[in-house]
C-alpha positions as CSV (number, residue, x, y, z in Angstrom):
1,X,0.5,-8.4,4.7
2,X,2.2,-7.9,7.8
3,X,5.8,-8.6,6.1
4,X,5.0,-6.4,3.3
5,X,4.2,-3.6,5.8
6,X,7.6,-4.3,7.7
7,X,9.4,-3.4,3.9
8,X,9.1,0.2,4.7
9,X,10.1,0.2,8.4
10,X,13.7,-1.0,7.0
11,X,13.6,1.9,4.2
12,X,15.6,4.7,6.7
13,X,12.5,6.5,7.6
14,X,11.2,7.6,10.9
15,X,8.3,6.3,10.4
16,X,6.9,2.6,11.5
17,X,4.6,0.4,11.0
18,X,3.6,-2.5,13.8
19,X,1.7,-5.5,14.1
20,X,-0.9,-4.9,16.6
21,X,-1.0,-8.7,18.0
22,X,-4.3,-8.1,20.8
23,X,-6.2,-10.8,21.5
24,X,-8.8,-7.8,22.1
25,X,-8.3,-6.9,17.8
26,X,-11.6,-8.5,16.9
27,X,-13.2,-5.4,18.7
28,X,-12.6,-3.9,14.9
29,X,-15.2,-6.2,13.5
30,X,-17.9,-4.5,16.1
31,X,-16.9,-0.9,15.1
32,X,-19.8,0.0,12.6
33,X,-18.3,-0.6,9.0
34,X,-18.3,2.9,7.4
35,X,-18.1,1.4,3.8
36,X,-21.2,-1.4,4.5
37,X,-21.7,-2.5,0.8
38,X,-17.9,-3.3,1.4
39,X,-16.9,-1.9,-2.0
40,X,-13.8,0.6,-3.0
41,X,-14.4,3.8,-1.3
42,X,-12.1,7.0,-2.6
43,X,-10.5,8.0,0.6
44,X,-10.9,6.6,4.0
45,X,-14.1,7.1,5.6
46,X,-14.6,9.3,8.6
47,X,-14.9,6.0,11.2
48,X,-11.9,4.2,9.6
49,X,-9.7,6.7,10.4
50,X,-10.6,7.0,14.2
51,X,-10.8,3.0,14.8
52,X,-9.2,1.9,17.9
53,X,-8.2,-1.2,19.7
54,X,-9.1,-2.3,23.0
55,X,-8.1,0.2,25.8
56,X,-5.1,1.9,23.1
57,X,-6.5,5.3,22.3
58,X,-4.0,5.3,19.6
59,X,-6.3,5.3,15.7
60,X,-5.2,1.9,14.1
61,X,-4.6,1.2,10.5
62,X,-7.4,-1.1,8.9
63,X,-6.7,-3.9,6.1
64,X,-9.5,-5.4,4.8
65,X,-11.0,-7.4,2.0
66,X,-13.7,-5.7,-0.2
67,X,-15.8,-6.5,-3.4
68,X,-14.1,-3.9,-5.8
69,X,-14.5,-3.5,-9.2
70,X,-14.1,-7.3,-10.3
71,X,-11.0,-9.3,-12.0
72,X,-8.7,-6.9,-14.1
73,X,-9.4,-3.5,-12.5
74,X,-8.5,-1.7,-9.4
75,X,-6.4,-3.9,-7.4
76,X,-6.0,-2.0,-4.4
77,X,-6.3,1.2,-2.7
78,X,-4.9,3.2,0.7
79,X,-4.9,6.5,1.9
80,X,-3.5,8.1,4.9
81,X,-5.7,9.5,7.6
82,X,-4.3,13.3,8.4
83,X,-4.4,14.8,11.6
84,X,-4.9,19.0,11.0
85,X,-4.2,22.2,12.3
86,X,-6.1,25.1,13.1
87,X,-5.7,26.3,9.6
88,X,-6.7,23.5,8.5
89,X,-3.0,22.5,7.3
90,X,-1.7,18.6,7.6
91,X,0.6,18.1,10.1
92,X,0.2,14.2,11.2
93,X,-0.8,11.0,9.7
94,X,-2.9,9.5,12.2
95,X,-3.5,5.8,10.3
96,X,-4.8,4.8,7.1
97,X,-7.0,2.7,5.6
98,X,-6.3,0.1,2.9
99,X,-8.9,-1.9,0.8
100,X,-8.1,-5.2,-1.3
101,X,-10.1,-6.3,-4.3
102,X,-10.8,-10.2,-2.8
103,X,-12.2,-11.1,-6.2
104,X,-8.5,-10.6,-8.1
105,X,-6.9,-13.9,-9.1
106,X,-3.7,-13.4,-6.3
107,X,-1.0,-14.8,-6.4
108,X,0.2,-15.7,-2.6
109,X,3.3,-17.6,-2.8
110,X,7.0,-16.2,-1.2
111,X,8.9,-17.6,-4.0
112,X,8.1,-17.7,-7.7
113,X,6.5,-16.1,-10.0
114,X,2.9,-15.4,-10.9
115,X,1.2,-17.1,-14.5
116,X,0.4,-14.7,-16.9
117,X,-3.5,-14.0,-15.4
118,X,-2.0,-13.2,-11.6
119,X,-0.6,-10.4,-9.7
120,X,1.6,-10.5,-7.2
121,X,-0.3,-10.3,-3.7
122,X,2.9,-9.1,-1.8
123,X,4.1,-6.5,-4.3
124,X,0.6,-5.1,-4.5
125,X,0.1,-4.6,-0.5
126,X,3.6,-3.4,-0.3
127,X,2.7,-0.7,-2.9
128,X,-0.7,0.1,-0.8
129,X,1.6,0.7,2.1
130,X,3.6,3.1,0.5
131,X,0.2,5.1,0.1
132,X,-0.4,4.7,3.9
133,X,2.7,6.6,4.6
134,X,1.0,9.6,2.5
135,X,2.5,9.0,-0.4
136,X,0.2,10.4,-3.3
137,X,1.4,10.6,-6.9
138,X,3.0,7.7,-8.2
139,X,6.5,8.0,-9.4
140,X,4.9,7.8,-12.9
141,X,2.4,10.5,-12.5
142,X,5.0,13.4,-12.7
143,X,8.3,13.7,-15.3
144,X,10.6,12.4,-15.6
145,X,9.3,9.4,-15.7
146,X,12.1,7.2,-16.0
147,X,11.7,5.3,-12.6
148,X,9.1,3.3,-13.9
149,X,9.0,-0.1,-16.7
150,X,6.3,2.1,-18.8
151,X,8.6,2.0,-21.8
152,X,11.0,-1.1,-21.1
153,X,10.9,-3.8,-23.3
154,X,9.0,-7.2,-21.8
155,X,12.4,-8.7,-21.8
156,X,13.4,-6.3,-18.8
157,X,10.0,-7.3,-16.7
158,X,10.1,-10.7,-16.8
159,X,13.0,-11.2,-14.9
160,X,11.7,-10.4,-11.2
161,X,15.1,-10.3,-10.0
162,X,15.8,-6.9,-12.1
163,X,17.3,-4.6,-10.2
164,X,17.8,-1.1,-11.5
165,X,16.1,2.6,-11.5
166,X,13.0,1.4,-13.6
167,X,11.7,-1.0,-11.7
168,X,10.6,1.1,-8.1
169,X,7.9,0.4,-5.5
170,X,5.6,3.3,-6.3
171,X,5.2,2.8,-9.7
172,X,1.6,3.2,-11.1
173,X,1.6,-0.3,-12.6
174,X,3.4,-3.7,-13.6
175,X,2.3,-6.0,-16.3
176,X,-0.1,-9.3,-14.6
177,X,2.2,-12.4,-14.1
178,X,5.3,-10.3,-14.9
179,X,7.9,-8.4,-13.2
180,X,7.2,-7.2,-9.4
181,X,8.6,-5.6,-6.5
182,X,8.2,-6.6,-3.2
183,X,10.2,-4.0,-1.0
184,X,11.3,0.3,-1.7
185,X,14.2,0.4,-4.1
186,X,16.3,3.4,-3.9
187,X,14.1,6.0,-5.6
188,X,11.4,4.8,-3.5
189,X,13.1,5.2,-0.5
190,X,14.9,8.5,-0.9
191,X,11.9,10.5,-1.7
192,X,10.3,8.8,2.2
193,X,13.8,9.6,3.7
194,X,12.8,13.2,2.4
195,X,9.0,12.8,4.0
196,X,10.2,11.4,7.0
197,X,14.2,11.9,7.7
198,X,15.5,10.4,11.1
């Protein structure tokens, strides 16, 4: 996950993401879970987004396991935790929160592909992250829509290795066992430059 997370830090932004390495991180676990039946919530909860580590009074971004809605349905889900005005107007992202579906058959592996019935645990979390930057639609959701494999041909997304303007990051969705991307390609990363120039 942490490697994943690391894919946007070297997409030109200025923003970051950091592995918090404490020996004091299993304080989270005591925090009292805001989501107790541990399934998909639909925006962070209050307490996620103000979970801290040790003595750093710094918020921290929470990634955890939850029973979601079973095999073959939402794999994931992340939203950023926004620090407001007076007016009541975004200014910050504080954190996020980001919740995995443990009961999804994932595919773990650095190289390779997954079988037909698996998706891509990397490609998946690196997605999630792109979400924790405050990243809403999906580059699917608006027009034109021609970022994303929704019309290519199978022939185009099984070849992992595709490199091109259909197959971006923060696409809605990829075909199980097919096609995946593990990192921002360049549509992904100009439109975070824009959110977050240096």
């Amino acid at each position: 996950m942490i490697s994943s997370g690391r894919t946007w830090n070297d997409a030109g932004g200025s923003l970051f993401f950091r592995a918090h390495r404490s020996p004091s991180l299993p304080t989270i676990a005591r925090v009292p879970d805001s989501n107790p039946d541990n399934t998909f919530g639909s925006k962070p909860a209050p307490g996620d987004c103000k979970r801290t580590v040790g003595t750093d009074p710094e918020p921290v971004g929470i990634v955890k396991w939850v029973k979601g809605d079973g095999r073959g349905g939402t794999l994931a889900r992340a939203g950023a935790c926004e620090g407001t005005n007076a007016e009541g107007k975004v200014y910050t992202l504080t954190s996020f929160t980001m919740e995995v579906d443990r009961d999804e058959n994932w595919f773990y592996r650095k190289r390779g592909k997954p079988k037909s019935t698996q998706v891509d645990m990397r490609s998946v979390v690196a997605h999630e992250f792109g979400h924790a930057t405050g990243w809403g639609p999906h580059l699917d959701d608006a027009k034109p829509k021609s970022y994303c494999p929704t019309n290519l041909p199978n022939s185009k997304l099984l070849d992992p290795g595709t490199v091109g303007r259909f197959n971006q990051l923060m696409c809605k969705t990829y075909p199980r066992g097919t096609a995946f991307v593990r990192a921002p390609r360049t549509r992904d990363k100009r439109v975070f430059r824009s959110a977050y120039p240096r």
